[in-house]
N, C-alpha and C positions, 0 to 999 in steps of 0.2 A: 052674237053680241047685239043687244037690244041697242037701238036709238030713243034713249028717253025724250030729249029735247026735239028732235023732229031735224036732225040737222039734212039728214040723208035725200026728206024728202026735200028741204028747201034749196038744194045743191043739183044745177044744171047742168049731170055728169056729162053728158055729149057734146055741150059748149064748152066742157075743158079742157075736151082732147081738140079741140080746134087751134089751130098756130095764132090766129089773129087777134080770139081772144086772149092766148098765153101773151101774147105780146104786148097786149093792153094792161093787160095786169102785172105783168111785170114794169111797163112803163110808172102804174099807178103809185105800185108800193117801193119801188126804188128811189124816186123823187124824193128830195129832201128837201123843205122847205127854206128858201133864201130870204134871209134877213139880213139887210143893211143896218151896218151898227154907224150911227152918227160920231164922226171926230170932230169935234171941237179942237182940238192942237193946235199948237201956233208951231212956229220954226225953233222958238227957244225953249219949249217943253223939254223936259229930259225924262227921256224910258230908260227903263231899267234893262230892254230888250231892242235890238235894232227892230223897225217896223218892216223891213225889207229881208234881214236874213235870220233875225229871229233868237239872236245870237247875245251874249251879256255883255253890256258895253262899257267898260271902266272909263272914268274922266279924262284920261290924258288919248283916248281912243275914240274920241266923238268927233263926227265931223265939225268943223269949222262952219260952215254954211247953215245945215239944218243939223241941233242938237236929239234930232229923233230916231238917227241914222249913225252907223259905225262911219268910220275913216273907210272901211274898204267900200261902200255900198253907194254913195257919193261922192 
């Protein structure tokens, strides 16, 4: 099989069979980039989902205290 693009020569076979680099490299591409998502919510917001167990929260099943959360979660 030909390598038309050239990949074979620009690939550092003997640094791959090395543990130190596999481990860097799997550090590299596993990482999943963490994004903080901004809440604005107040306590009297109402989700459609408890924020804690993720669950659907009918009216008469909201907490008393914070309206973002089930009854059972607070």
């Amino acid at each position: 099989m030909k390598d038309v693009f050239g990949f074979n020569k620009a690939i550092n076979w003997d640094k791959l069979n090395d543990p130190k680099v596999l481990k860097e490299l799997e550090k590299v591409f596993n990482e999943k980039p963490k994004k903080k998502k901004k809440d604005n919510s107040k306590k009297n917001d109402m989700f459609l989902n408890c924020r804690s167990c993720n669950t659907i929260i009918t009216n008469d099943y909201r907490s008393k205290f914070d309206k973002r959360y089930c009854a059972d979660c607070l």
